[in-house]
C-alpha positions as CSV (number, residue, x, y, z in Angstrom):
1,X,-30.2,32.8,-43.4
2,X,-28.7,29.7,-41.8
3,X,-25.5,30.4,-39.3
4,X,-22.6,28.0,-39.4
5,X,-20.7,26.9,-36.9
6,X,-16.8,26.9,-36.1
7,X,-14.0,28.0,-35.7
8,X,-12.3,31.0,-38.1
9,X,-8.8,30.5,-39.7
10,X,-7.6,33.5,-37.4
11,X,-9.0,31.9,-34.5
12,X,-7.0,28.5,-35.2
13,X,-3.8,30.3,-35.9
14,X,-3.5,32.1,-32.7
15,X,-4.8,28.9,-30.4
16,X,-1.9,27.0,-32.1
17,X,0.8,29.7,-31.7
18,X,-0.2,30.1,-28.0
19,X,0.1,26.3,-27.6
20,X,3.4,26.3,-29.6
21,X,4.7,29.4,-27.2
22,X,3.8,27.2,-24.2
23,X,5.5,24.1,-25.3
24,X,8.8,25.6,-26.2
25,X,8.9,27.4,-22.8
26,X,8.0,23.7,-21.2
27,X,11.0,22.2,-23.5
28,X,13.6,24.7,-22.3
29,X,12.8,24.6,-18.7
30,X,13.5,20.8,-19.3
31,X,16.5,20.7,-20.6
32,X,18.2,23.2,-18.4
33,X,16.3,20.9,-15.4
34,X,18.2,18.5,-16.5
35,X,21.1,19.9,-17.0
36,X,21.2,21.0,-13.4
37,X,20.0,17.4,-12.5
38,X,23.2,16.4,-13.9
39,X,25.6,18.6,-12.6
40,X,24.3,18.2,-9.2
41,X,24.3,14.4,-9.5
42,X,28.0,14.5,-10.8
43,X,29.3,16.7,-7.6
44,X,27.4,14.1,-5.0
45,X,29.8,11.8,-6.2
46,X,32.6,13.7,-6.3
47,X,31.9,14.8,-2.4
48,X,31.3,11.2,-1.5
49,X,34.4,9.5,-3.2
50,X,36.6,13.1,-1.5
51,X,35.3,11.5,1.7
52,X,35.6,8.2,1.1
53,X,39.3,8.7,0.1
54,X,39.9,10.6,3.5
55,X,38.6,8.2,5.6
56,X,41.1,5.6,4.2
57,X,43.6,7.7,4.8
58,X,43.0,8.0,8.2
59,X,41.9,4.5,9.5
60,X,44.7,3.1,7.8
61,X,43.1,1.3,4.8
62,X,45.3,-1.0,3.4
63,X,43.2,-2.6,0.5
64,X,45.0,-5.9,1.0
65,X,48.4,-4.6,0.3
66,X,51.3,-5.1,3.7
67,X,51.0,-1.6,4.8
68,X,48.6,1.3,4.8
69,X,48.8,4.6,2.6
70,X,47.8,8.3,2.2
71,X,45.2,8.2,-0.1
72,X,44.0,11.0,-3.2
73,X,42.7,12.3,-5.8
74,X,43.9,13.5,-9.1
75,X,42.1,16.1,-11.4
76,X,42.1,16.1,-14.9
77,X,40.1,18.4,-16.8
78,X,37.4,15.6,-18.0
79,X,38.3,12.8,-15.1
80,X,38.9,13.0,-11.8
81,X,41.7,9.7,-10.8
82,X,41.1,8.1,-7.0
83,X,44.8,6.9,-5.9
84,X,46.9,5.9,-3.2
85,X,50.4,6.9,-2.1
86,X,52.2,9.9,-1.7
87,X,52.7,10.6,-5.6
88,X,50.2,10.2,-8.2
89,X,51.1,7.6,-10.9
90,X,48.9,7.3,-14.1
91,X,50.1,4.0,-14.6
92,X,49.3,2.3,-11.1
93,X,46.6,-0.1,-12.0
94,X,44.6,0.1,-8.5
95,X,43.6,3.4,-9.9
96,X,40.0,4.2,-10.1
97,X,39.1,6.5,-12.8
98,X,35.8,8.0,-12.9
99,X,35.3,9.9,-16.5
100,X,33.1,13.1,-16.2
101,X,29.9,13.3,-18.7
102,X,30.8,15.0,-22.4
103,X,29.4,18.3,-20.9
104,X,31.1,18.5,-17.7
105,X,34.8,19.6,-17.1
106,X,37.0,20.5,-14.3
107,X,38.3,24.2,-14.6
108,X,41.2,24.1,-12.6
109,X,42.5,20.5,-13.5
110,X,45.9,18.9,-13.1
111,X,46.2,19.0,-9.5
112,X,46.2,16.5,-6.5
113,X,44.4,16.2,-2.9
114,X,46.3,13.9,-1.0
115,X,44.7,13.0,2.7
116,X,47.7,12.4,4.9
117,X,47.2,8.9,7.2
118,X,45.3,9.6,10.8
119,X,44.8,12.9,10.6
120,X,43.0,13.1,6.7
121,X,44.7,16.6,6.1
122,X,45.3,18.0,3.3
123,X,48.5,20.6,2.5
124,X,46.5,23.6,1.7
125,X,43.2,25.3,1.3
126,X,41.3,23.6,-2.1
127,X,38.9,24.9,-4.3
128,X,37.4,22.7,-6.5
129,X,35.4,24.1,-10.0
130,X,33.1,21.4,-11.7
131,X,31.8,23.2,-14.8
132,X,28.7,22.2,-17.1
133,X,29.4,23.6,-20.6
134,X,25.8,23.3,-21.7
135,X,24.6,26.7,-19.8
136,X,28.0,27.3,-18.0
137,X,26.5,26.4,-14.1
138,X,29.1,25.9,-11.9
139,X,29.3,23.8,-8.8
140,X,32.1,24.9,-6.6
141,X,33.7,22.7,-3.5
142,X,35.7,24.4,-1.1
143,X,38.1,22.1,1.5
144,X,39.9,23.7,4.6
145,X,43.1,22.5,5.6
146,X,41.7,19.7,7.8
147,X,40.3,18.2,4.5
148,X,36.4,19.1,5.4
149,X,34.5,20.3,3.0
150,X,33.4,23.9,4.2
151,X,31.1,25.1,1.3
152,X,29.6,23.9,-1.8
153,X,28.0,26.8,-4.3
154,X,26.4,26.4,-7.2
155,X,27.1,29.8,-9.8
């Protein structure tokens, strides 16, 4: 009797179901990767224009106009709006908008931090929710009065 040689159909059906296991384990840990990529990405930002708008405010920044301002930011629930002056006007065409990605969103949007001039205070305690829809991660930012940022989780 001659032997053959190879592989049995029970044999190929479990090697390719442990291979298709494996690779949709690898494609999920991806995307939420990613995902978390993204979200962290998007609250540098935020951090470094919060910062950057404070420190106008108190050295005095006039960005070429006659007199310097109190500088802010305005949340909506999908952008956040970097202004200046004491009152936030949608229509003021120095404005910087900065649009958040399709997934992310602001929880508690329509609100203002304004940086008072010299000092860069801000009126009360801030908390700040940035929300990724995808798997619902949450970066939180926490200011003190004194407009530092004392905390940053991630839920």
């Amino acid at each position: 009797m001659r032997t053959q040689r190879g592989f049995t159909l029970i044999e190929l059906i479990v090697v390719t179901s442990i291979i298709v296991v494996l690779l949709g384990f690898i494609t999920i840990n991806l995307v939420n990767s990613q995902q978390k990529a993204s979200l962290t990405s998007t609250g540098e930002i935020l951090l470094a224009d919060l910062k950057q708008q404070q420190l106008k405010s108190m050295i005095g920044d006039t960005e070429g106009r006659d007199s310097s301002d109190t500088y802010g930011i305005h949340f909506d629930s999908n952008k956040y709006v970097l202004f200046h002056g004491l009152i936030y006007s949608p229509f003021d065409p120095s404005n910087s908008v900065i649009n958040l990605e399709d997934n992310m969103q602001f929880n508690n949007a329509g609100f203002d931090i304004i940086f008072s001039k010299l000092s860069g205070e801000i009126p009360a305690v801030t908390t700040i929710d940035l929300q990724e829809n995808t798997n619902s991660s949450l970066k939180r930012i926490h200011l003190n009065t004194l407009g530092v940022i004392t905390q940053v989780e991630s839920l």
